[in-house]
Gaussian input, Z-matrix of N, CA and C with variables (Angstrom, degrees):
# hf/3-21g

backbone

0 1
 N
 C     1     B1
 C     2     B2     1     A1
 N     3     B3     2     A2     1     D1
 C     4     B4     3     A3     2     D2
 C     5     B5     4     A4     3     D3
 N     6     B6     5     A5     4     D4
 C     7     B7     6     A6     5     D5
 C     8     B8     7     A7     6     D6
 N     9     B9     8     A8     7     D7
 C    10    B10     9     A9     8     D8
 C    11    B11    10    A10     9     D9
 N    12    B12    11    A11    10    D10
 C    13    B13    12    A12    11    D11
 C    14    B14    13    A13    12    D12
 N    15    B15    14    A14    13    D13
 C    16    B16    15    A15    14    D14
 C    17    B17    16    A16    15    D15
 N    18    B18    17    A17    16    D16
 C    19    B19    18    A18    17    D17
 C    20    B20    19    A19    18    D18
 N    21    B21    20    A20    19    D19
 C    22    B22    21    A21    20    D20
 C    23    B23    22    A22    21    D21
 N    24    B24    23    A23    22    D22
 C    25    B25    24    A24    23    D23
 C    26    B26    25    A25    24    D24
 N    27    B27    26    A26    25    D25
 C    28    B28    27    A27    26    D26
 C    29    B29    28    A28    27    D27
 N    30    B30    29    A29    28    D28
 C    31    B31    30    A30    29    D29
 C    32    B32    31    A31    30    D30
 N    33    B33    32    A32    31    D31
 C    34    B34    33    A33    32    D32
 C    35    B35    34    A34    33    D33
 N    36    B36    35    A35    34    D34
 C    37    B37    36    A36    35    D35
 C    38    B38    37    A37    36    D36
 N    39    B39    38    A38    37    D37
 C    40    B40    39    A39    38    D38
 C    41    B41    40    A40    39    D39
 N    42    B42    41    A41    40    D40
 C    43    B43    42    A42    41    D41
 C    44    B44    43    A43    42    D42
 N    45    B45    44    A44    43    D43
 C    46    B46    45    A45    44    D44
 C    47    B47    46    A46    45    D45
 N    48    B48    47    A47    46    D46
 C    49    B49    48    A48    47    D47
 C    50    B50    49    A49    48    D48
 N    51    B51    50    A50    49    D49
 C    52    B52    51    A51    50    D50
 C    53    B53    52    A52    51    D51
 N    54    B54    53    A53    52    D52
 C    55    B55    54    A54    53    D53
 C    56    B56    55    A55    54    D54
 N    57    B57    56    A56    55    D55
 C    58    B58    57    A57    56    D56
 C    59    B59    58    A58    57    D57
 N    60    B60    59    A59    58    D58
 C    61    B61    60    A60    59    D59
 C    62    B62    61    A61    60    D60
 N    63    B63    62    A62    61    D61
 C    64    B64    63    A63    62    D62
 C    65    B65    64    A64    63    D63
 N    66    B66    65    A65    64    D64
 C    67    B67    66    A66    65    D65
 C    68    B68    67    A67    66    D66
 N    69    B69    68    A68    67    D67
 C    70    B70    69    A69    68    D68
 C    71    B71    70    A70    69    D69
 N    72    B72    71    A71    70    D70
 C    73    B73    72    A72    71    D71
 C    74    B74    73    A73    72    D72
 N    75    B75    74    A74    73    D73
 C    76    B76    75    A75    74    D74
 C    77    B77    76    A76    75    D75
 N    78    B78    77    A77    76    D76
 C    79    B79    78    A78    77    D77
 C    80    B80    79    A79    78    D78
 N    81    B81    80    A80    79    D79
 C    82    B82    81    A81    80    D80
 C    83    B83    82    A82    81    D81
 N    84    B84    83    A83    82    D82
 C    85    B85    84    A84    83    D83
 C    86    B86    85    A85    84    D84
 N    87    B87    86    A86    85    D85
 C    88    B88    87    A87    86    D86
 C    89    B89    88    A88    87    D87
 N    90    B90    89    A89    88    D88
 C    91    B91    90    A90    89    D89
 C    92    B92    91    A91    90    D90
 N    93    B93    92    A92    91    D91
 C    94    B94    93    A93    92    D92
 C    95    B95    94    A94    93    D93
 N    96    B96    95    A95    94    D94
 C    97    B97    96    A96    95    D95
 C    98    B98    97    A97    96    D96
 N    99    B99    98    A98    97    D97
 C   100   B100    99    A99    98    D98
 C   101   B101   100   A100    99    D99
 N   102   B102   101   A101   100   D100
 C   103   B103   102   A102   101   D101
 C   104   B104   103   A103   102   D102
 N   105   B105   104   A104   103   D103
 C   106   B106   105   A105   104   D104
 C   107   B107   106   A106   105   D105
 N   108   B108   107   A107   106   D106
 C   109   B109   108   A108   107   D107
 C   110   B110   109   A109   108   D108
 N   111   B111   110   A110   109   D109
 C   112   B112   111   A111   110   D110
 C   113   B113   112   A112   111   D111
 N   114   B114   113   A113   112   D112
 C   115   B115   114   A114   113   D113
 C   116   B116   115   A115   114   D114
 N   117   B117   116   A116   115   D115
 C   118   B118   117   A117   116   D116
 C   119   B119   118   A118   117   D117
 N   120   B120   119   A119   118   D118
 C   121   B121   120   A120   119   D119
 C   122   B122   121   A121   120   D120
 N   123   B123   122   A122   121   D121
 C   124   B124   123   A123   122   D122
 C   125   B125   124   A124   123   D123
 N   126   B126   125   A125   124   D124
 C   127   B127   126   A126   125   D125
 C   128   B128   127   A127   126   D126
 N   129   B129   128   A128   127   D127
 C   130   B130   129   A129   128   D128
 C   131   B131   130   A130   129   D129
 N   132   B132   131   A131   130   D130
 C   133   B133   132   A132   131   D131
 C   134   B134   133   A133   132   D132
 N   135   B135   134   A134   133   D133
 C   136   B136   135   A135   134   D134
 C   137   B137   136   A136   135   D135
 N   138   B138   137   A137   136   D136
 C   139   B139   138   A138   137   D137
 C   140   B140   139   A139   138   D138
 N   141   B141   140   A140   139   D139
 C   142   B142   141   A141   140   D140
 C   143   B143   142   A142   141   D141
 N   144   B144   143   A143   142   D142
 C   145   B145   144   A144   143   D143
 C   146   B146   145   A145   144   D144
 N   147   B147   146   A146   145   D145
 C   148   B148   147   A147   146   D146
 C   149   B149   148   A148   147   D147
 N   150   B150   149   A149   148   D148
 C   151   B151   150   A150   149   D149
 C   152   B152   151   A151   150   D150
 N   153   B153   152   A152   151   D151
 C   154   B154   153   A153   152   D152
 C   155   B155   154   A154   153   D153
 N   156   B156   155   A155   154   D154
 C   157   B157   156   A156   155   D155
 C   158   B158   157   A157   156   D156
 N   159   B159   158   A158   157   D157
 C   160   B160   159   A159   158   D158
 C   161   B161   160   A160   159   D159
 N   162   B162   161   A161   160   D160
 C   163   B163   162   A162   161   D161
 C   164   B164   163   A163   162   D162
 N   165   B165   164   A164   163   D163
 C   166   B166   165   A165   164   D164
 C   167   B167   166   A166   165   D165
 N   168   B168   167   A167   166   D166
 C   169   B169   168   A168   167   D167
 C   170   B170   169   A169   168   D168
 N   171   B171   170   A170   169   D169
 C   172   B172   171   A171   170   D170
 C   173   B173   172   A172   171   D171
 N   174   B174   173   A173   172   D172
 C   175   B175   174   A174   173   D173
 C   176   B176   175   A175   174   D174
 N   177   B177   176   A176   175   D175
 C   178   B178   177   A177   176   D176
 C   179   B179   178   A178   177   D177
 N   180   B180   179   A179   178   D178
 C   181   B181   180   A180   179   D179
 C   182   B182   181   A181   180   D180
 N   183   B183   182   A182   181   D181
 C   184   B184   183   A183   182   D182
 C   185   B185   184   A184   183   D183
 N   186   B186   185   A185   184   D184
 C   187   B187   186   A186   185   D185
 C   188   B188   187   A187   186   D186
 N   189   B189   188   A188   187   D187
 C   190   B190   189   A189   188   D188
 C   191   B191   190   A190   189   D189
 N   192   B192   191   A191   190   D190
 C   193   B193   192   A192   191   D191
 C   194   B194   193   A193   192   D192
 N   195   B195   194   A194   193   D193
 C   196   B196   195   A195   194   D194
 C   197   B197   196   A196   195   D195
 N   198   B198   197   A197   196   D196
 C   199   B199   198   A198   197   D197
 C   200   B200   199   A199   198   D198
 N   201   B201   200   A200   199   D199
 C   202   B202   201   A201   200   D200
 C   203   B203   202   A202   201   D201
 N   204   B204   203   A203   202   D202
 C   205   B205   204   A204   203   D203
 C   206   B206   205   A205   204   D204
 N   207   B207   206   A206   205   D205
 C   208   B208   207   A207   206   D206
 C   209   B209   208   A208   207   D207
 N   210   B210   209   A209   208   D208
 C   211   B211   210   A210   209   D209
 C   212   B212   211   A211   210   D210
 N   213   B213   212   A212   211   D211
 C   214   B214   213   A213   212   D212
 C   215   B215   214   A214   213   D213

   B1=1.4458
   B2=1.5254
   B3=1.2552
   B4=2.1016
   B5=1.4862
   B6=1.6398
   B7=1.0626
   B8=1.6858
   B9=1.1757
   B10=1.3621
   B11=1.8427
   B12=1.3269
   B13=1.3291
   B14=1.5964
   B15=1.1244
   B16=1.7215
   B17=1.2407
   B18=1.7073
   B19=1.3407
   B20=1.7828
   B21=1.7932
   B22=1.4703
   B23=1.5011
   B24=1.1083
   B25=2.0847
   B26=1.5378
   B27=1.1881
   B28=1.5215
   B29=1.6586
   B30=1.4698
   B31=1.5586
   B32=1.1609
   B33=1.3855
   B34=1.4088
   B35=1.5958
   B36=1.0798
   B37=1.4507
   B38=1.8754
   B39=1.5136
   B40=1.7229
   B41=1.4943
   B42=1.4269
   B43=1.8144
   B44=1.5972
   B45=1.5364
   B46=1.5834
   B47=2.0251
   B48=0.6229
   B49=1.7428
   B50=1.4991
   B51=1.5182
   B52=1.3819
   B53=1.5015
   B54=1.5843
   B55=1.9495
   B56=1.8613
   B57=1.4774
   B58=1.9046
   B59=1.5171
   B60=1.3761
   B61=2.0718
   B62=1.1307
   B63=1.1259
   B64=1.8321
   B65=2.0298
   B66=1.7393
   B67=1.8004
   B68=1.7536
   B69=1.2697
   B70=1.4643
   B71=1.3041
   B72=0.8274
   B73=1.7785
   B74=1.1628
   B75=1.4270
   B76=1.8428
   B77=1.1657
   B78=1.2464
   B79=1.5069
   B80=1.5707
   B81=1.8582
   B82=1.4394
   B83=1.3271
   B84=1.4347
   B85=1.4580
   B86=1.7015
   B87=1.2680
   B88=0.9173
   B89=1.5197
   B90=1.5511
   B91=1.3790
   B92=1.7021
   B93=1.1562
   B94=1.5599
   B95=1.3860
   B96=1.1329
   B97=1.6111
   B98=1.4584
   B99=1.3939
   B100=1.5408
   B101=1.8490
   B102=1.7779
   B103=1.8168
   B104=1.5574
   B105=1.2597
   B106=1.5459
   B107=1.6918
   B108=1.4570
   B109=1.6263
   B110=1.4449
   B111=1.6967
   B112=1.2936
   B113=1.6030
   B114=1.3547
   B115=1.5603
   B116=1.3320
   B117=1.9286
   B118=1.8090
   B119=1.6392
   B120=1.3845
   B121=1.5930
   B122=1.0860
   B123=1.6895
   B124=1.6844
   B125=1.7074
   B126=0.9691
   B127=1.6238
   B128=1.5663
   B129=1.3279
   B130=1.7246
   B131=1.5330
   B132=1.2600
   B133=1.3911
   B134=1.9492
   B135=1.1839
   B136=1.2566
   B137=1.2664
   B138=1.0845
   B139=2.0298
   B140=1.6847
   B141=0.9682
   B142=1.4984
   B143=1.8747
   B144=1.1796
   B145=1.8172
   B146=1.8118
   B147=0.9554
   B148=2.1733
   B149=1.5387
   B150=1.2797
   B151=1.4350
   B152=1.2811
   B153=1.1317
   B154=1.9147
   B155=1.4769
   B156=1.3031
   B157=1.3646
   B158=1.0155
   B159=1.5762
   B160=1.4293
   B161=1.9071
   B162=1.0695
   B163=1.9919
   B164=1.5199
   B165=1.3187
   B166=1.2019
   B167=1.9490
   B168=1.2913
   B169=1.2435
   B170=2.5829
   B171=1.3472
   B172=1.5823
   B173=1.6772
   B174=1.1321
   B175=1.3886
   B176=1.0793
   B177=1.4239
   B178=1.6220
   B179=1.3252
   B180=1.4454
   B181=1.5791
   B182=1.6517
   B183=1.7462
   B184=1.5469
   B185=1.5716
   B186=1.5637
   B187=1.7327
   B188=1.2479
   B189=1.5601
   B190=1.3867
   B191=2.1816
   B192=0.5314
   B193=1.4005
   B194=1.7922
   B195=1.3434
   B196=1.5442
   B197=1.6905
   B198=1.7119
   B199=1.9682
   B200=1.2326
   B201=1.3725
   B202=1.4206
   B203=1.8781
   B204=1.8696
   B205=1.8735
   B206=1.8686
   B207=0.9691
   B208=1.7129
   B209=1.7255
   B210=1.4436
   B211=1.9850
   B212=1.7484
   B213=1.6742
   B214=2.1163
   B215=1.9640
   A1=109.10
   A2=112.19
   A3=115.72
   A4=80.75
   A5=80.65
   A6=114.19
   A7=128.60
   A8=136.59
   A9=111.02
   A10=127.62
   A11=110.91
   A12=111.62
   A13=118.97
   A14=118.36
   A15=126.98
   A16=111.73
   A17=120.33
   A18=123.93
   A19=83.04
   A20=112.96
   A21=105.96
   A22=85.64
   A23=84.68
   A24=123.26
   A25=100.26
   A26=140.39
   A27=144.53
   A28=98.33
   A29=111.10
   A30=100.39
   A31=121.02
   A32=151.25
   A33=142.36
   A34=161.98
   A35=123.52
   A36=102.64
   A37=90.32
   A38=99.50
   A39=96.88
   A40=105.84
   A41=89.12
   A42=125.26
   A43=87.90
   A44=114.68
   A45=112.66
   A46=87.16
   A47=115.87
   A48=125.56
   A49=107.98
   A50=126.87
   A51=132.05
   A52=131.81
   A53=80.46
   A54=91.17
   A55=98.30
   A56=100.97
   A57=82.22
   A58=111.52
   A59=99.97
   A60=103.44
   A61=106.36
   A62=119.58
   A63=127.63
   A64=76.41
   A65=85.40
   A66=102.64
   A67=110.03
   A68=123.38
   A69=126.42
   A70=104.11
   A71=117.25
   A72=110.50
   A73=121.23
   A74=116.97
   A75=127.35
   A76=90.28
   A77=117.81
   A78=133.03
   A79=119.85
   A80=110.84
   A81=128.18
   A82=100.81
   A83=100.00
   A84=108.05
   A85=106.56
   A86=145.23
   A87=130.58
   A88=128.17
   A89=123.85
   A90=133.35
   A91=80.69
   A92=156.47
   A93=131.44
   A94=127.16
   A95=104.84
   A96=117.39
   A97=119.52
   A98=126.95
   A99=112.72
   A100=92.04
   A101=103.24
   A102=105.72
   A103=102.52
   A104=102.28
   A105=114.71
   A106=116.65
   A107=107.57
   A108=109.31
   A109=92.99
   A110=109.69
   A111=111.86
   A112=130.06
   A113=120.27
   A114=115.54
   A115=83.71
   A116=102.63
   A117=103.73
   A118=101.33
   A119=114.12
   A120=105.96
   A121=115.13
   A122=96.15
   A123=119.87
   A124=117.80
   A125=108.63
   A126=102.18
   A127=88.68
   A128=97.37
   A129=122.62
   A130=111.47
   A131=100.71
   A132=120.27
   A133=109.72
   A134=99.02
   A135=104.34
   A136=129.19
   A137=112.61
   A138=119.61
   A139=104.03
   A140=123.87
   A141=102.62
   A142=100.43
   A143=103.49
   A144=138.49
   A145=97.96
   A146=93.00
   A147=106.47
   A148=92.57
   A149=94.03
   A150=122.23
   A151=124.01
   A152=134.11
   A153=132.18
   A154=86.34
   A155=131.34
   A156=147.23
   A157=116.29
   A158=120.65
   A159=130.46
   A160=93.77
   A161=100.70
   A162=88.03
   A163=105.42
   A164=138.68
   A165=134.86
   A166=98.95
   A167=107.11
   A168=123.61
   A169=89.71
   A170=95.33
   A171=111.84
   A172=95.91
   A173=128.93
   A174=123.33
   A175=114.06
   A176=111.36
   A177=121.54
   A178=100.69
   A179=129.89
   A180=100.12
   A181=120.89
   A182=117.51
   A183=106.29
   A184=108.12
   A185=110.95
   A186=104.82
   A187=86.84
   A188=155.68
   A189=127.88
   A190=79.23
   A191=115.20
   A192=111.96
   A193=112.21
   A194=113.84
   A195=110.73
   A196=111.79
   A197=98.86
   A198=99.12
   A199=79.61
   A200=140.75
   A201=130.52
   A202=97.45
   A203=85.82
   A204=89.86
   A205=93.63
   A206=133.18
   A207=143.33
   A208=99.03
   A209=115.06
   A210=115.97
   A211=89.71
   A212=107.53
   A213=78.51
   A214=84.97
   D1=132.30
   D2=-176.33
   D3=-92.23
   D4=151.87
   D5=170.75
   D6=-71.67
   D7=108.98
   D8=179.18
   D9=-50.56
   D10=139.50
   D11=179.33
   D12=-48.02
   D13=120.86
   D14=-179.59
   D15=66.65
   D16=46.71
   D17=-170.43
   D18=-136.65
   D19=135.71
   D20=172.85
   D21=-131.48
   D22=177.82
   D23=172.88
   D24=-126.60
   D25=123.86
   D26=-176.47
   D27=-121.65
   D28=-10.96
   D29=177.42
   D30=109.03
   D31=-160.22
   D32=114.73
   D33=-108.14
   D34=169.27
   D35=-154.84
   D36=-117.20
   D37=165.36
   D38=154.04
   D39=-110.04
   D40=164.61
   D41=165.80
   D42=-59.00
   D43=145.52
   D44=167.25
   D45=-113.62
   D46=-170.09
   D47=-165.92
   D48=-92.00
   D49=-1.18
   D50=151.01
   D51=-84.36
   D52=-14.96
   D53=-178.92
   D54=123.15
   D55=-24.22
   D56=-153.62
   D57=-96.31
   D58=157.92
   D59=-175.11
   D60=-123.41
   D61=150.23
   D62=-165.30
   D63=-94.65
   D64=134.18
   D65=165.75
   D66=-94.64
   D67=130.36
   D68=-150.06
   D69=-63.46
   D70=147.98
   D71=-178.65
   D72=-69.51
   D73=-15.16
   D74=164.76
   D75=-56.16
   D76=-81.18
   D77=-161.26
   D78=-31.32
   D79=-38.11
   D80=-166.03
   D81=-81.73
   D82=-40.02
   D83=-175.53
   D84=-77.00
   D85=-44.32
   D86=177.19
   D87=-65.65
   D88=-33.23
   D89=176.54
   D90=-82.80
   D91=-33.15
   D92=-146.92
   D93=86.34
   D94=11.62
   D95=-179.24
   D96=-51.01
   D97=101.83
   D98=-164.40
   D99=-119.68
   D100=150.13
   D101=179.43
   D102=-53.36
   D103=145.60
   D104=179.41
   D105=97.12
   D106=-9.72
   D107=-162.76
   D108=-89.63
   D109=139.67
   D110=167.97
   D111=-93.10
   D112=146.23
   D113=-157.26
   D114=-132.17
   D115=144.38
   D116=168.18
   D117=-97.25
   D118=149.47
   D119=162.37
   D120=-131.74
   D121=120.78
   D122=-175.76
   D123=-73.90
   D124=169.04
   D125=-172.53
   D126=-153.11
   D127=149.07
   D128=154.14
   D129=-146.07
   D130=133.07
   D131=-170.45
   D132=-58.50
   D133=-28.23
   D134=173.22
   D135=-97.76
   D136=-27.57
   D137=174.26
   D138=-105.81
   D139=-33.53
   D140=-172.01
   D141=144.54
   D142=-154.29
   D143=-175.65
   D144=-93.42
   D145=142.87
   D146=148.12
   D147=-128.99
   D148=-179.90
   D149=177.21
   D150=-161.55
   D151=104.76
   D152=-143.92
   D153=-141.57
   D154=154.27
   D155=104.40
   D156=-12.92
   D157=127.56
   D158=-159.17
   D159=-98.31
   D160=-60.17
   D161=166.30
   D162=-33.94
   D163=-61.69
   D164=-133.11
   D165=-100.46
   D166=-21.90
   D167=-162.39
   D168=-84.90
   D169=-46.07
   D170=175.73
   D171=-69.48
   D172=-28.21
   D173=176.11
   D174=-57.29
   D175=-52.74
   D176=-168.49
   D177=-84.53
   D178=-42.66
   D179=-179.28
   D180=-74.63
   D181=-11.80
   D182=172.96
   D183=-71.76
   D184=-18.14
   D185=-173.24
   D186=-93.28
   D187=9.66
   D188=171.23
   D189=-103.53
   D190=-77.15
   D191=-175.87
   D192=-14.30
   D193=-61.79
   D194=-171.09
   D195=-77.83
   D196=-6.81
   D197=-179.84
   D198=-72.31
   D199=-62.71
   D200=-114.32
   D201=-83.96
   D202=-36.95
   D203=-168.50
   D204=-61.42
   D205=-66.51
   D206=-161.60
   D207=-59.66
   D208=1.28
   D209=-178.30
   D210=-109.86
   D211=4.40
   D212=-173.30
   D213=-126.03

């Protein structure tokens, strides 16, 4: 089965007994993930976790914010 284009598998991690999971280093390295960077994590009760870049995650909600104001 191919892979879809810009779709990965990084594997999995465990819970350590504080809550926290090491993000794979493919993974850090491909989004840019550097120590110190802050990430929001979204949840839906039905699918699971995200995990975005909080710059990039504030990106997308000021561009959903200024489409919607410049559509009324």
């Amino acid at each position: 089965m191919a892979v879809p284009s810009g779709k990965h598998l990084f594997g999995t991690v465990k819970v350590g007994e504080k809550g926290q999971i090491v993000i794979p280093k493919d993974a850090r390295d491909l989004f840019g993930i550097q120590p110190g960077d802050s990430l929001v994590v979204l949840g839906d009760e039905a699918t699971g976790l995200a995990i975005i870049k909080n710059d990039v995650f504030l990106a997308q909600v000021a561009d959903a914010i200024f489409q919607q104001t410049g559509s009324n």
